[in-house]
N, C-alpha and C positions, 0 to 999 in steps of 0.2 A: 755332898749329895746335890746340894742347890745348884752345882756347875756342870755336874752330871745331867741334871734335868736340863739346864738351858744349851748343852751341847747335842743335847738327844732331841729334842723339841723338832729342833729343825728339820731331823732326820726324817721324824715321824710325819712332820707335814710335806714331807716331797715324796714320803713312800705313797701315801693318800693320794697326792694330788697324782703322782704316775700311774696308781689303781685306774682315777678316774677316764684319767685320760686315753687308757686300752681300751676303758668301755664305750668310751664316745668313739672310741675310729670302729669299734665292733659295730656300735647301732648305725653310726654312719655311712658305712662301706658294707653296706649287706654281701658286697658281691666278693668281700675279701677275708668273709670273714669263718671259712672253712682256712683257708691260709694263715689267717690267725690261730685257729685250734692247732693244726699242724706245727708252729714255731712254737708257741708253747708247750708243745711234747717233747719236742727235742730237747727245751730249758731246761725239762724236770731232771733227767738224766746228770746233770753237770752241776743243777744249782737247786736241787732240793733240799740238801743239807744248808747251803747257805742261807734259801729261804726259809727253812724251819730255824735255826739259831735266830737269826735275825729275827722272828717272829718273837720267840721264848725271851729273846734280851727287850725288843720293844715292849712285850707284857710289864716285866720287871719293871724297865723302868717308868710306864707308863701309872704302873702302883703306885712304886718308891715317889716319884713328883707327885703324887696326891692326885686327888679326882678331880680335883678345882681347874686345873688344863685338861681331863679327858672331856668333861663334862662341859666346857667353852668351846670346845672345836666340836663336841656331838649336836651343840645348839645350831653351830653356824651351818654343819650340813642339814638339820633340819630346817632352818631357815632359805639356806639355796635350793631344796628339794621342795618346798611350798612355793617360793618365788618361782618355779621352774612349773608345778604343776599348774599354777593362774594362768600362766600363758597358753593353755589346751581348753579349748569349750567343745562342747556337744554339740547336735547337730542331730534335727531328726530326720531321716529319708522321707521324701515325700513324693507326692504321685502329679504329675502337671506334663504343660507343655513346654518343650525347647527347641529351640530354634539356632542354624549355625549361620552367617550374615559373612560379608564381605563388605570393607568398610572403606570410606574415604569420606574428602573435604572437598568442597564449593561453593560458587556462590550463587545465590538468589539470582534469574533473571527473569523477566517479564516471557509473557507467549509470545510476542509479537514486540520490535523495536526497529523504529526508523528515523534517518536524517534524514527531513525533506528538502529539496534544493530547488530552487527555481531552475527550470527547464531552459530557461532564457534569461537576457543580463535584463536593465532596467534601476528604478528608483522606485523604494517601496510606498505606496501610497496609503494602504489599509491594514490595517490587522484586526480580524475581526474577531481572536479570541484572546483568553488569556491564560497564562500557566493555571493546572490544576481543570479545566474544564474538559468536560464528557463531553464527543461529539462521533458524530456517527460515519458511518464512508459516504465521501464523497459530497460532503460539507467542507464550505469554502473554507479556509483559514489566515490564509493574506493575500494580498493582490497586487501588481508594479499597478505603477503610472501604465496605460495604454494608449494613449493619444498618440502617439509615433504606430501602435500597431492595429488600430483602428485608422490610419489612414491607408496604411499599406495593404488591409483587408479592400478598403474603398479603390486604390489601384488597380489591386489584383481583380476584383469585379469589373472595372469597367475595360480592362485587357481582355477578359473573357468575354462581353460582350460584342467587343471587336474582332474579336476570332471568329465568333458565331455566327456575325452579321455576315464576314466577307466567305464564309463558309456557307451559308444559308444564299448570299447572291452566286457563288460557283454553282449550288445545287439547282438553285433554279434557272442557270441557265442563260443564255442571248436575250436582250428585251427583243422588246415588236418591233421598237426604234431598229436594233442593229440587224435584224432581220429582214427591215421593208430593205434596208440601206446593202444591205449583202443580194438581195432581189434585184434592186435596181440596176448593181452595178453588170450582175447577169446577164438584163436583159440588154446593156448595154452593149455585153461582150459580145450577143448576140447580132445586136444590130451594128453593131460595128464590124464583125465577121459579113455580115449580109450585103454592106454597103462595101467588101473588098470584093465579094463576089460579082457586084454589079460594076454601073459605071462611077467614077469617081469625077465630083463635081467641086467647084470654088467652095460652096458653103461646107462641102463633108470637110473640106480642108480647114477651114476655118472651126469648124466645130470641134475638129479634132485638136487644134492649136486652145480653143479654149477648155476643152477638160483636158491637156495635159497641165496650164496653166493651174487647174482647181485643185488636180489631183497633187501636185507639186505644194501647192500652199495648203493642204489638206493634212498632206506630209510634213512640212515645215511645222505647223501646229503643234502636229503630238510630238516631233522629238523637242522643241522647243519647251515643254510640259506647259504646267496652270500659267493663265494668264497674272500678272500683279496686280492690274485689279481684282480678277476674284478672288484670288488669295488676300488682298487686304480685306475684300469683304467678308471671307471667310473665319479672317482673323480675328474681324471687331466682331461678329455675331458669337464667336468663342468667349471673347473676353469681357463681351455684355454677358452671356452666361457665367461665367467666372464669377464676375461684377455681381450678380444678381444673385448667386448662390451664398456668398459673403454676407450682400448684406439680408438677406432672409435670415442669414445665420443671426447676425450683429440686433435685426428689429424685433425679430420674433422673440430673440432671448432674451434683451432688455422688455419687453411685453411682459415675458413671463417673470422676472426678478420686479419687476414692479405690482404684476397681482400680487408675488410673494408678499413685496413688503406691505402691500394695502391688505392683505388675510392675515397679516403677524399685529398690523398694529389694528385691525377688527378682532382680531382675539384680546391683546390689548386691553380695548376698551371692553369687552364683555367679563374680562378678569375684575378690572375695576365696578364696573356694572354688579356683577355679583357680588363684590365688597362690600358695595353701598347697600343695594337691596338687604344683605344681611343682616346690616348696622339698623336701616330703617323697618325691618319686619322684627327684629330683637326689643326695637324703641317700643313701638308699638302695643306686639303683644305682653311687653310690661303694662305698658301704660293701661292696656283691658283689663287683666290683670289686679293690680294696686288698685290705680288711680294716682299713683304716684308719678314723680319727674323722675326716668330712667339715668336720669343724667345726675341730678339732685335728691336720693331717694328722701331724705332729711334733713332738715332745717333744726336748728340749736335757738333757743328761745332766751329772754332775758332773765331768763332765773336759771340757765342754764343746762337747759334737759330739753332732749332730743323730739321729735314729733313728726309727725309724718309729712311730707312735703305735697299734698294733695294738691292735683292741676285745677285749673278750672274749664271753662270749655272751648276757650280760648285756644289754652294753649292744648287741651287734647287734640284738638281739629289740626293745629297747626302737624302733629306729630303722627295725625291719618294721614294728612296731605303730604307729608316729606314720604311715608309708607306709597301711596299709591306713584308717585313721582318716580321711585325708587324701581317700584315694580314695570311702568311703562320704559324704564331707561331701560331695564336689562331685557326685557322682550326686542324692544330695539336694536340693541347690541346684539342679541341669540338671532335676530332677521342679518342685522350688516355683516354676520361672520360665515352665512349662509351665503347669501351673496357673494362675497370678497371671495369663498372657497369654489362657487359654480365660476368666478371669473377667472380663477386661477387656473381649474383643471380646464377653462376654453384654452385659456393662452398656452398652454401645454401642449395640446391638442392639434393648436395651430401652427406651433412650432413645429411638431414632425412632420404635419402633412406639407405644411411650405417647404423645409429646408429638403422632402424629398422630392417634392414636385422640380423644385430647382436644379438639382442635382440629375432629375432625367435627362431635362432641357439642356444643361452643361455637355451630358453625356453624349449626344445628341449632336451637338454645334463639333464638340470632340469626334465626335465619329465622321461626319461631313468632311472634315480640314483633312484629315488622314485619308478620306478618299482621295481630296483633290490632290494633296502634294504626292501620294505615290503615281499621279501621273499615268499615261498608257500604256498597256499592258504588250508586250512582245507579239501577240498576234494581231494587233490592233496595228503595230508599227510594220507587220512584216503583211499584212492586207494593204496597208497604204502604201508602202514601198512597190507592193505588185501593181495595184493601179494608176503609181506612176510611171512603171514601167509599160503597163498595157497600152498609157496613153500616147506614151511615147513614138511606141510600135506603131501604133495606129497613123499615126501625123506623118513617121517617115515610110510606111507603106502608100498613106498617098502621095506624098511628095514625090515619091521613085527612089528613095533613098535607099530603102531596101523592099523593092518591087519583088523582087523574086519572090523574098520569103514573108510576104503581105498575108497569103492566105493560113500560111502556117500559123503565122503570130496571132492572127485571128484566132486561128481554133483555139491555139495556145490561152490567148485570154478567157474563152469560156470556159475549159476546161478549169483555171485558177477560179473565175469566180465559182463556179459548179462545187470547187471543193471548199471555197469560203465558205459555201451557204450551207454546205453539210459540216461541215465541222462545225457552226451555231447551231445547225438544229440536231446535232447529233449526240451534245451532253458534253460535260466535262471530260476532259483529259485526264487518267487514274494516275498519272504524276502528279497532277493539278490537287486531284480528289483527295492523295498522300499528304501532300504539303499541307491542305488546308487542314484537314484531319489533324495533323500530328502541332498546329498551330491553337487549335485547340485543347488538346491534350494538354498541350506544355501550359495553356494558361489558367486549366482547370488545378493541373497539379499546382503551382504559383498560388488561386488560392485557398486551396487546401495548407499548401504551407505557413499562408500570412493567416487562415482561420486558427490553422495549428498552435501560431505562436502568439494568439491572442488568447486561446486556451489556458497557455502555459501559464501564461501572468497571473494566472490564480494557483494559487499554491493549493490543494482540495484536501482531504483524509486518506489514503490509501484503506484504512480498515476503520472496524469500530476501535474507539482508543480515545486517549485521555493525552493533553498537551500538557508535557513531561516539561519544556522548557522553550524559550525565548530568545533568540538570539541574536534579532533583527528588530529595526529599531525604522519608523515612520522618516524617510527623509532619506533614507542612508541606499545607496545603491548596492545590487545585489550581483555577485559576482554571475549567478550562471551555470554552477557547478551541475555535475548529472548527480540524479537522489540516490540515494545510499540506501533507500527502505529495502527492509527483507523481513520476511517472518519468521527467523531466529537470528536477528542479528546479535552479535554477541555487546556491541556497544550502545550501538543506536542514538549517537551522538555528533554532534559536528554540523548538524545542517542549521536551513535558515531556522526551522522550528523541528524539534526534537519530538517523537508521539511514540506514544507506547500503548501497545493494549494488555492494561493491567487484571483484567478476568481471568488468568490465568498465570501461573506460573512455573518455571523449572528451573535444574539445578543441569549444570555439564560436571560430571564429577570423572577424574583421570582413576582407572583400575590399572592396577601392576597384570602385566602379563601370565603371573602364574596365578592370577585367581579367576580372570577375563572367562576362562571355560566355565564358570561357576554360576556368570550370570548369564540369564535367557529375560526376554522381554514379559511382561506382563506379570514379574515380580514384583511383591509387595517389599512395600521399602518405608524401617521408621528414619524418620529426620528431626534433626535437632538443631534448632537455631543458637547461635552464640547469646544471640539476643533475649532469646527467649526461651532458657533452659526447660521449664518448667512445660513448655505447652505440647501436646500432644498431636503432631503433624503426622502423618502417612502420606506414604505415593506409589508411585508403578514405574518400574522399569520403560520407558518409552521407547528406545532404539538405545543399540550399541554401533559405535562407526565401526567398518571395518577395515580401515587401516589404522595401523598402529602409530604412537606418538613417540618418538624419545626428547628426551631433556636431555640438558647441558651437562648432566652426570652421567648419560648412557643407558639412564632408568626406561623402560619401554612401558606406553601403557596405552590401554584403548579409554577416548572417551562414553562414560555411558551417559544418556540423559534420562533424567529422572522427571515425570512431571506431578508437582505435588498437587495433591487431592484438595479439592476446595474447600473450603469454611472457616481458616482461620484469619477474619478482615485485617491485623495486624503485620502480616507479611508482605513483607515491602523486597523490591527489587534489589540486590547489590548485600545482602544479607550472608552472612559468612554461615554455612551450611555444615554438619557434620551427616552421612547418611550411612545406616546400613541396611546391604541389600539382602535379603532374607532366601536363602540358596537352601535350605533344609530346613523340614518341620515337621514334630512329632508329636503326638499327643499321647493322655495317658503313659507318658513314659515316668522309668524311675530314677530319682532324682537326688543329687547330694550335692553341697557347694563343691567347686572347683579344688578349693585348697585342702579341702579330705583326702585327695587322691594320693598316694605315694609309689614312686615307680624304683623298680631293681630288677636289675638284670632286664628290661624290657615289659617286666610285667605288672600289671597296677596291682593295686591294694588298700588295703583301710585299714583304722585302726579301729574297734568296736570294744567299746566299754565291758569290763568283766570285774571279776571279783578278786582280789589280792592287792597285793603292794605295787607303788609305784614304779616306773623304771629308775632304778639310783642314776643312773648315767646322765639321762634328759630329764627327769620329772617328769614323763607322762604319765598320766591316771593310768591305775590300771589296765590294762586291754590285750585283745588279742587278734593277731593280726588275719584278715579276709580277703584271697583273692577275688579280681571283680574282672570284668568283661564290661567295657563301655563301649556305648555308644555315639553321639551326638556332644560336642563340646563347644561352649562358649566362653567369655569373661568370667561366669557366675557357676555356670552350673556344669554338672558332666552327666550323662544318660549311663544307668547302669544294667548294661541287660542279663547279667548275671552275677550270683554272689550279694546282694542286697536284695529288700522288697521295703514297701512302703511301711512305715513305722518303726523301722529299724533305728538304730541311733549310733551315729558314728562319732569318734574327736575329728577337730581341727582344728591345726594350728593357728596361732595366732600370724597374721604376716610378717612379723619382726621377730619371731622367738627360733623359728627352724625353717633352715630352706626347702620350700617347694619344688620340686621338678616340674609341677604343672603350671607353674607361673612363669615359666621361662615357657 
């Protein structure tokens, strides 16, 4: 019988374990499980006989082995049907808000980031902040050497003063000089015309031999241009201005480095002045005080016990008189620092107005020499070429040389001079008027350009913001690069100094293309920092781009930027971001966790607590099953718009006990 039992045992636990295992593909395959009833109909027909013997022999022998094995395999399925109902908890419906989000990751960036670059190359000579400090727009931050573009500023001025000057003499025109001298020669043509009409005598002849003579070396002159003596003369009064704007520079400035040093060491002495005084007004008002020696306050006696060291009046006087001593020094010291600073800010004073005065007078001797070397002007040479031609006329009209045409050449000359003298009193030539114009122009533009790049050399703030970083260094020249600043730059790195305006903050976060229609601008949006799981950050949708992004995988997504809401000071730039964007929201809706839901065939459901036996198959608690109608679904929760109400009470799984369709 004993072999009977352990041949039959086995049987009995695989008939079990195959019961079980129908019932688990039944509760599990809701949707097959009218197909299960139908294949077990057909069984009965063919193996109902086998399943009843089979049944009537397991009783047997289940007896015949004694109850000591039914009663071990009854505990263990009691035991797996408890184990099995632990993993199902409650859950009671509740009444709230849910909301459905679309989510992604990014990173913290400032509102505002920029490289700033010097505009221009150079050697940095200042920097006048340092990482970490608040400054506001348009606050200097470094600055090149400028002495090379503070000269070319002083160039480009004194070009333009020379444009102006020879533009301001075109406008105004012929002097009186070239005027009387354009009159004269008229009246000459005239009387020289008059003298062919008449009779022609030895002296006309000879007069006319000497102004062809003048007018000839008149001519020889100007194409010859400036004489070398006045050009030397012109030269040395240049370079006495030169000379003299140097050393204005060289006197006045050693002037003023020596008031300096004479105001640093009258400070100096007012420093020490106030040391003394202190030491001697401390002596003192002990001394009023006690009557004791400040210095000595007690003397030790020959029995060895201490006593007051009382002055006498001796030496009190001695220790008023070091007091008032003390005090007339440092009044004197507070007069000589007085002084030494009235001598300092003259010699200041004196230096700008000298080294500008100089600089006029340079300008000046400068402007003179450039008149003399450009020499005479084309109507100046082609007047003096006609009057030595007229004169010419003239001498061989009386000779006989050309008699015939004597009277003509006469007319001929007045008519030349007639137009000399209206062309001087008639105004500049509009070519003339262009040229000079557009001479000025070019030198105004010139320096605008050198003001420009004397500008440059200060590196400024572009916004309010805060100096992010450093990356130039006093001494070290600077390339010149164009600024990289922008008001969303996404780096905002690389230049001479790095600035950020940290007031503000966003996030650029990539959305996949099928969710992109979800978001709209001016959605509330929570964020959660890596950093700082715990804090409670919000934002708004600020703009979505609208073209699309793909990656290296083919993934397409639009950026959206998100700008987070202010208050929490702990949020820093470059901050790894998790955000979701808040696309639906419902209130007063009814509410069950996520993993309650169960779906078959397409359609959800619950399981809700009742009264009977567990399921043998799963262990779940009693229950009976509720279609639902949801709404709104998130991680946590699902909207129930029908088939649940508030206070209702549903199971749910545990996450490791039964697979969810809603978790997927």
């Amino acid at each position: 019988m004993k072999d009977v039992c352990r041949n039959v045992q086995p049987d009995i636990a695989r008939w079990r374990q195959n019961t079980q295992v129908r019932a688990a593909i039944v509760f599990s395959r809701g949707a097959t499980k009218h197909m299960a009833a139908v294949a077990t109909e057909r069984k009965k027909g063919r193996g109902n006989r086998r399943w009843i013997i089979g049944g009537i022999v397991g009783l047997v022998l289940v007896g015949l082995c004694g109850g000591g094995a039914f009663l071990a395999q009854s505990s263990a399925r009691t035991a797996a049907e408890q184990l099995a109902a632990s993993k199902w908890k409650t859950a009671e419906v509740t009444s709230g808000t849910i909301d459905a989000s679309v989510s992604g990751t990014g990173n913290v960036a400032a509102a505002s980031e920029a490289g700033l670059q010097f505009s221009t190359t150079g050697t940095v000579k200042q920097i006048f902040v340092k990482e970490g400090d608040a400054v506001k727009a348009g606050q200097p931050l470094a600055q090149l050497d400028t002495a090379d573009l503070e000269l070319a500023v002083d160039s480009a001025q004194a070009d333009l003063k020379q444009a102006k000057a020879e533009y301001d003499k075109l406008m105004a025109g012929a002097t009186p000089e070239e005027i009387a001298q354009a009159k004269a020669a008229l009246d000459q043509a005239r009387g020289q015309y008059t003298q062919t009409v008449g009779s022609v005598t030895k002296s006309d002849i000879d007069a006319a031999k000497a102004n062809l003579t003048k007018a000839k070396e008149a001519l020889a002159q100007l194409e010859a241009g400036p004489k070398s003596a006045d050009q030397r003369s012109y030269q040395s009064a240049l370079d006495q201005a030169q000379a003299n704007l140097q050393n204005q520079r060289d006197s006045l400035s050693q002037a003023k480095t020596n008031a300096k040093a004479s105001l640093d060491q009258a400070v100096n002495s007012l420093s020490q002045a106030q040391a003394a005084y202190s030491v001697a007004k401390h002596n003192w008002d002990y001394v009023q005080e006690t009557g004791r020696d400040p210095v000595n306050p007690s003397v030790t006696g020959a029995d060895g016990k201490k006593s007051a060291n009382t002055l006498n009046d001796g030496a009190r006087q001695q220790y008023y008189s070091n007091y008032v001593q003390a005090e007339t020094s440092l009044h004197n010291a507070e007069s000589a620092v007085a002084q030494a600073q009235a001598a300092y800010d003259t010699a200041r004073q004196n230096e700008i107005v000298g080294v500008q005065s100089a600089q006029q007078q340079l300008d000046k001797a400068q402007g003179d020499m450039d008149e003399l070397n450009a020499g005479a002007k084309a109507d100046e040479l082609a007047a003096a070429r006609a009057q030595v031609a007229s004169a010419q006329a003239e001498l061989d009209r009386l000779t006989g040389a050309n008699r015939s045409g004597s009277l003509a050449s006469a007319r001929a000359g007045v008519a030349s001079s007639e137009a000399a003298l209206a062309k001087l009193t008639a105004g500049p030539l509009a070519t003339d008027l262009a040229t000079a114009e557009a001479g000025v122009a070019r030198a105004e533009a010139a320096l605008k350009r050198a003001q420009r790049n004397l500008e440059q050399a200060t590196l400024s703030a572009p916004f309010d913001g805060t100096v992010a970083k450093i990356n130039i260094q006093v001494g070290e020249p600077s390339s010149g690069s164009v600024s990289s600043s922008s008001s969303t730059s996404s780096s905002g790195s690389g230049g001479a100094i790095d600035f950020a305006d940290l007031s503000a903050y966003h996030i650029d976060v990539p959305i996949d293309e099928l969710d992109i229609a979800q978001v709209a601008p001016k959605q509330a949006v929570r964020i959660t920092l890596d950093a700082m799981p715990d804090s409670d950050i919000t934002g708004v949708v600020a703009s979505i781009a609208p073209v699309a992004t793909k990656n290296t995988q083919g993934t397409t997504t639009y950026e959206v930027t998100v700008n987070i809401t202010p208050g929490d000071s702990h949020v820093m730039s470059g901050m790894t971001a998790s955000v979701d964007i808040i696309t639906q929201q419902k209130t007063d809706a009814v509410l069950v966790p996520r993993r309650a839901i169960q779906i078959e065939n397409g359609k959800n459901y619950v399981w809700v607590p009742s009264s009977g036996q567990p399921d043998p198959a799963t262990g779940r608690p009693a229950s009976e099953r509720r279609d639902v109608t949801l709404g709104l679904t998130n991680t946590e929760f699902a909207e129930v718009t029908s088939g649940l109400k508030a206070g209702d009470t549903v199971l749910v799984a545990e996450a490791s006990s039964v697979m969810n369709p809603m978790e997927n």
